[in-house]
C-alpha positions in Angstrom: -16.9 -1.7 -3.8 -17.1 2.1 -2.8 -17.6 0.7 1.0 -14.0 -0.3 0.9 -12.6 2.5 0.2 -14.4 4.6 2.8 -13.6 1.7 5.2 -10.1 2.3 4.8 -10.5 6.0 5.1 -12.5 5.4 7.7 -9.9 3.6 9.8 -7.1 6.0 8.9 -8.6 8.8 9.8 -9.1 10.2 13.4 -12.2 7.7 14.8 -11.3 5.4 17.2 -13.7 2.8 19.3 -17.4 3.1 19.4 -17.5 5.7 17.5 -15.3 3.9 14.2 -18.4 1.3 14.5 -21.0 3.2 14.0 -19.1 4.8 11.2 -18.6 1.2 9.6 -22.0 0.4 10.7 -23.2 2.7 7.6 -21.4 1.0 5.8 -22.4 -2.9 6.3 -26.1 -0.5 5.7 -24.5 0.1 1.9 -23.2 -3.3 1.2 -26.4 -4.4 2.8 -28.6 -2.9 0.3 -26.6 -3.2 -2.6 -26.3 -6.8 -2.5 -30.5 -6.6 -2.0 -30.9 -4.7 -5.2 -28.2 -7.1 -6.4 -30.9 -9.7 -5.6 -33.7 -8.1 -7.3 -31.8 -8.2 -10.7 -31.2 -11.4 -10.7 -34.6 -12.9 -10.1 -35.5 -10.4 -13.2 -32.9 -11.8 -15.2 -33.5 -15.4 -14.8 -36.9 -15.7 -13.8 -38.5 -12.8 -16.0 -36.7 -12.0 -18.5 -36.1 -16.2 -19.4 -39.6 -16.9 -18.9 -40.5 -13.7 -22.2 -37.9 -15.4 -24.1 -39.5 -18.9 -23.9 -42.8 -17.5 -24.5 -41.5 -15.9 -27.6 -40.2 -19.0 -28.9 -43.0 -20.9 -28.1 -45.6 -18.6 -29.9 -44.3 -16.6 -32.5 -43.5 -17.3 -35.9 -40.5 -18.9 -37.7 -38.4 -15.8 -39.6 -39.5 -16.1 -43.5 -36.6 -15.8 -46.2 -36.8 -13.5 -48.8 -37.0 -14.1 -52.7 -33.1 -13.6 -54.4 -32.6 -10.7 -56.5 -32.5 -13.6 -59.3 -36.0 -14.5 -59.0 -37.3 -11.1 -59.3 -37.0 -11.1 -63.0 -38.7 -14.2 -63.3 -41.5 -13.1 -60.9 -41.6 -9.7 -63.7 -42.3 -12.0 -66.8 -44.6 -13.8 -64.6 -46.7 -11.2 -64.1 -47.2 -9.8 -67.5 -47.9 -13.3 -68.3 -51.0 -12.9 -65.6 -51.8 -9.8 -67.2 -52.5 -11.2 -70.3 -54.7 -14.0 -68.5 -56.8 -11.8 -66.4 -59.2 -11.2 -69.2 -59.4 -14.5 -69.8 -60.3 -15.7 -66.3 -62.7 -12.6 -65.4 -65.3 -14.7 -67.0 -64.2 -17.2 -64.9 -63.9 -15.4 -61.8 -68.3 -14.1 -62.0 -69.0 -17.5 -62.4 -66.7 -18.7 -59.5 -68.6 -15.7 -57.4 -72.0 -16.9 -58.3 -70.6 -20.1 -56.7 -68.8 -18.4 -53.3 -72.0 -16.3 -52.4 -74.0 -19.9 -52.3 -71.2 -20.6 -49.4 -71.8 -17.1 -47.4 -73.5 -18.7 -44.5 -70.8 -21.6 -44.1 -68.7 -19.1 -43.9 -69.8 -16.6 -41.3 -70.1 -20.1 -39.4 -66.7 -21.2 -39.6 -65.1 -17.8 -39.3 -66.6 -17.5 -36.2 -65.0 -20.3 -34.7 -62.0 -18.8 -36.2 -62.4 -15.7 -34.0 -63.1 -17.3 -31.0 -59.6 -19.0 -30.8 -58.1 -16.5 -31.6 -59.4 -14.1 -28.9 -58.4 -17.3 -26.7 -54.8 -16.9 -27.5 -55.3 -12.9 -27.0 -56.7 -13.4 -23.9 -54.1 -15.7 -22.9 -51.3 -13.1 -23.7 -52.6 -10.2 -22.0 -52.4 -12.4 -19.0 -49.5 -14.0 -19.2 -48.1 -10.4 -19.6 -50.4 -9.4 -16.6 -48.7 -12.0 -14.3 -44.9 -11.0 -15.7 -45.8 -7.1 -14.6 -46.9 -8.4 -11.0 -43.8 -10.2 -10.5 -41.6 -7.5 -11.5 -43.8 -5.6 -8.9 -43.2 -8.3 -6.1 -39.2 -8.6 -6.7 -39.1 -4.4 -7.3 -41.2 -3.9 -3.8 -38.1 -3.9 -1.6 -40.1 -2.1 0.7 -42.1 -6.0 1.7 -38.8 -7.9 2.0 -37.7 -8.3 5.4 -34.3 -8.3 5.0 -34.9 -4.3 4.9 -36.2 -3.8 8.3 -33.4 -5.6 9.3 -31.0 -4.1 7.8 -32.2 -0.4 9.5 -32.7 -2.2 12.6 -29.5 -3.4 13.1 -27.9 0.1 11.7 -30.0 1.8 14.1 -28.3 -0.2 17.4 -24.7 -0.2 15.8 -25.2 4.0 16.0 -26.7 3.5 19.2 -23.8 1.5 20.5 -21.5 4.4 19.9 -20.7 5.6 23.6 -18.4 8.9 23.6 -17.5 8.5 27.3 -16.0 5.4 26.5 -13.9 6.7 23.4 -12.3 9.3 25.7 -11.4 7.0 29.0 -9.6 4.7 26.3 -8.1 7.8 24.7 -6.9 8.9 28.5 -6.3 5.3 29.3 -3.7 4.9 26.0 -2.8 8.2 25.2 -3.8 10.4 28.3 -3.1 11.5 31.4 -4.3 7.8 32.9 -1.8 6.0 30.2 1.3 3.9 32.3 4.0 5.8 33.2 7.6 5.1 33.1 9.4 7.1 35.7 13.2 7.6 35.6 15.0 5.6 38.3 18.5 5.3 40.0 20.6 3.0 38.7 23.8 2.0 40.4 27.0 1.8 38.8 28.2 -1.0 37.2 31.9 -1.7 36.1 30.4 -2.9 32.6 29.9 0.6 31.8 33.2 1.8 32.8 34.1 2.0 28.7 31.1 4.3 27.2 31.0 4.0 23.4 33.0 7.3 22.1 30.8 7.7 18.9 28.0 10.4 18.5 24.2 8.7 18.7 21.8 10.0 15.5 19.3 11.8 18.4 22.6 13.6 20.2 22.4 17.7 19.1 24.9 18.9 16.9 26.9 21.0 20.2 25.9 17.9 22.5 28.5 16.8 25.3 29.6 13.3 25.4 30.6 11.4 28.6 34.0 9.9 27.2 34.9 7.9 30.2 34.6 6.7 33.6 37.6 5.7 35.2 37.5 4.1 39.2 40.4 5.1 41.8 43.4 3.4 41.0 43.3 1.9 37.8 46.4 2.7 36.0 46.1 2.1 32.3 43.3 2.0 29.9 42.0 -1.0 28.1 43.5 -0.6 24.2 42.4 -2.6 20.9 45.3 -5.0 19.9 43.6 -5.3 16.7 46.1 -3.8 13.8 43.7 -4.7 11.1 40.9 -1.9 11.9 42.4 1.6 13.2 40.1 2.3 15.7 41.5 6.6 15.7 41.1 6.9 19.6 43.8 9.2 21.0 44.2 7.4 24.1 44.7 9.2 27.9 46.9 10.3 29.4 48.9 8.8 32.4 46.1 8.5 35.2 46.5 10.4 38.9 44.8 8.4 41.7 42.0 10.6 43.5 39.7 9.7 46.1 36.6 10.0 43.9 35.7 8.2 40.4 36.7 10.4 37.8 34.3 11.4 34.8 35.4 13.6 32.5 33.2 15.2 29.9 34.6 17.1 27.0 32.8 18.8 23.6 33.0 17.3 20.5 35.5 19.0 18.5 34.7 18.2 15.1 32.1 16.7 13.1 31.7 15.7 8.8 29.9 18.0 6.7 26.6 17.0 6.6 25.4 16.1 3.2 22.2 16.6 0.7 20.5 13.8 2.2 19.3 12.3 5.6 22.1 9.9 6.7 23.5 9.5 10.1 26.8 11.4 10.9 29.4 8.8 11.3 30.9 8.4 14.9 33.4 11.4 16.0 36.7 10.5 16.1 38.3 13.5 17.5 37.1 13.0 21.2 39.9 13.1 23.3 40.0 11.3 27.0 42.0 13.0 29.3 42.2 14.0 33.2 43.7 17.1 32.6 44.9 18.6 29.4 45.6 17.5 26.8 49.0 18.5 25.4 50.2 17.5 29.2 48.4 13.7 28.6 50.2 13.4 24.6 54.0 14.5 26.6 53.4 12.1 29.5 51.3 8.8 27.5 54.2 6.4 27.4 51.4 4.1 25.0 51.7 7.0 21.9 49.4 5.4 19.4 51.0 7.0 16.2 53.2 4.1 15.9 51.1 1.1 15.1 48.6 3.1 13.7 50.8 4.3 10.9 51.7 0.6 10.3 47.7 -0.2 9.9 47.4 2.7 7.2 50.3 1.5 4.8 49.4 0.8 1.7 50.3 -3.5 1.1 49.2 -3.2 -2.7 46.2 -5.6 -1.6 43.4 -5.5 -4.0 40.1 -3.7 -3.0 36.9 -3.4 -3.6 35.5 -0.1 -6.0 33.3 2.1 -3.8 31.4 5.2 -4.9 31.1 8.4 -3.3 27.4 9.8 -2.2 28.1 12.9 -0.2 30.9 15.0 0.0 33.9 14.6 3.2 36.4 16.2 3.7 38.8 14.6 6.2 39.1 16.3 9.6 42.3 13.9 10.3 45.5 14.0 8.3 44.9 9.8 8.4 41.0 10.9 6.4 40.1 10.9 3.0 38.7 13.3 1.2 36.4 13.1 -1.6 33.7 14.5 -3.6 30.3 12.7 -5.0 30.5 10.6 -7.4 34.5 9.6 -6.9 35.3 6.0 -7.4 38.0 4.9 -5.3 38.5 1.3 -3.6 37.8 -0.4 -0.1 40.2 -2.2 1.9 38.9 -3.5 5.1 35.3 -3.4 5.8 33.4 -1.5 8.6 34.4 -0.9 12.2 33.1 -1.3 15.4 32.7 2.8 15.3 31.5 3.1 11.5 34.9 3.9 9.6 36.4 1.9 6.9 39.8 1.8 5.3 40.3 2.5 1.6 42.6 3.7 -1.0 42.1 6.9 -3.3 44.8 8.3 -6.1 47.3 6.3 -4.2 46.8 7.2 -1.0 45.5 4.8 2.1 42.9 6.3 5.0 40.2 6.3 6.8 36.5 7.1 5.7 32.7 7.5 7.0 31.2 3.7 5.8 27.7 5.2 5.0 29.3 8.2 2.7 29.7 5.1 -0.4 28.2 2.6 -1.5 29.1 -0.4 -3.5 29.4 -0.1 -7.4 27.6 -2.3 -9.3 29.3 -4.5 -11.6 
């Protein structure tokens, strides 16, 4: 129905509360109506329109059939047959007149009964049609049904009910200046949050500063993944210095993929480098160099992998990063870190890539 589709116009567009019902309110009016006019054709089609067809059936005639094309040859020779026989019974035919007029006054008699049935049956018709025309009149006279009234009444105190001073205090109530407000508040520091995840969020800007780490007085050594199987790429820090304050050291993000064609999220930045001073100083003096065992997690076993296809361009940033274009088909050899980055294999050669730059290929 064409209510529906306003409805849903109605309640996408920008009416809200009392105002929305009144709104909808002309439309129950529609619906409303149209199922009264709905109503008044279908006490004409099975009260009127059966009742002419019954009448019909009952009064008039059976439909005569014709003569076959056949017959109307026989029907010719017939007739000049009669032709030849009219001369004969004229004489017939004055006498037989002589006789009829003697029956003139039976006749005018018994025609007259005739007459008078029939204007019976006449007068019977024209009032049969006479009662058909005043109840088409009763079911088209919408104006008598009470339904009507009703129907106006009740779209006249759904429009009434629409109260604008309550649409805007539950506008300023939701999306005002009376809404609930949630205030920033202290929060003390918790030794769960001493590690702060190194990757770059999808809101961050693209010349943001991340907060690497937060290191308290007199802790040594940082916590490192033992896990050879995923190369995590974090340059770890240097040796620490103990201070009399906690140390939090932010630096810039160095580096960061190409961003491609589409909308996808920039996989986490593995360049970040934690440090409490610089950072050539922290490489000479780490005792923990990574470069070893992360080598050893980037040699290529000959393991099978699986085939993998290109979306975006990369180019790697890292010596340890592939590089590809879209469309390349190269294979996948462990499946996605804790920081987004995969391990595959491409023209021979084993590294690290962005997991949301490929996707699977179908078989």
């Amino acid at each position: 129905m064409m209510s529906k589709k306003w409805n849903d116009i109605i309640e996408k567009g920008p009416e809200y509360g009392t105002t929305e019902a009144a709104w909808k309110g002309v439309l129950v009016e529609a619906d409303r109506r149209c199922d009264l006019h709905s109503k008044v054709r279908d006490c004409l089609a099975n009260d009127v329109i059966q009742k002419i067809k019954q009448w019909q059936k009952d009064t008039y005639h059976k439909v005569i059939n014709c003569l076959k094309y056949g017959a109307v040859k026989k029907m010719q020779d017939r007739v000049q047959k009669s032709k030849e026989e009219v001369l004969k019974c004229k004489e017939k035919y004055e006498v037989a007149l002589q006789e009829i007029n003697q029956y003139n006054p039976k006749y005018m008699e018994d025609m007259t009964v005739v007459f008078d049935k029939c204007q019976e049956m006449e007068a019977q018709r024209l009032r049969f049609i006479k009662e058909t025309l005043f109840d088409m009149h009763k079911y088209l006279n919408i104006s008598q049904d009470p339904m009507l009234n009703q129907i106006y009444e009740e779209l006249y105190h759904t429009v009434n009910n629409a109260d604008f001073e309550k649409d805007l205090k539950w506008w300023s109530n939701n999306h005002g200046v009376n809404m609930a407000m949630n205030w920033p508040q202290f929060e003390d520091y918790t030794e769960e949050f001493r590690d702060i995840h190194k990757g770059k969020s999808k809101d961050s800007g693209t010349t943001g500063i991340t907060l690497i780490n937060q290191r308290p007085v007199g802790e040594d050594l940082h916590d490192y993944s033992t896990n050879t199987n995923k190369s995590t790429k974090t340059k770890a820090a240097a040796a620490a210095r103990p201070t009399s304050t906690v140390v939090a050291t932010p630096v810039t993000q160095v580096q960061e993929a190409k961003s491609p064609s589409k909308s996808v999220e920039s996989p986490p930045s593995r360049g970040a480098t934690i440090t409490n001073g610089s950072a050539s100083k922290a490489n000479d003096s780490n005792p923990f160099e990574e470069e070893d065992w992360e080598s050893d997690a980037l040699v290529d076993n000959g393991e099978p992998g699986v085939p993998v296809k290109a979306l975006y361009d990369y180019e790697g940033a890292e010596n340890d990063e592939l590089t590809f274009k879209t469309g390349d088909v190269f294979e996948k050899l462990e499946d996605e870190d804790e920081q987004g980055w995969c391990k595959g294999r491409k023209d021979g050669r084993v590294g690290l890539y962005p997991a949301n730059y490929v996707d699977l290929v179908s078989p």
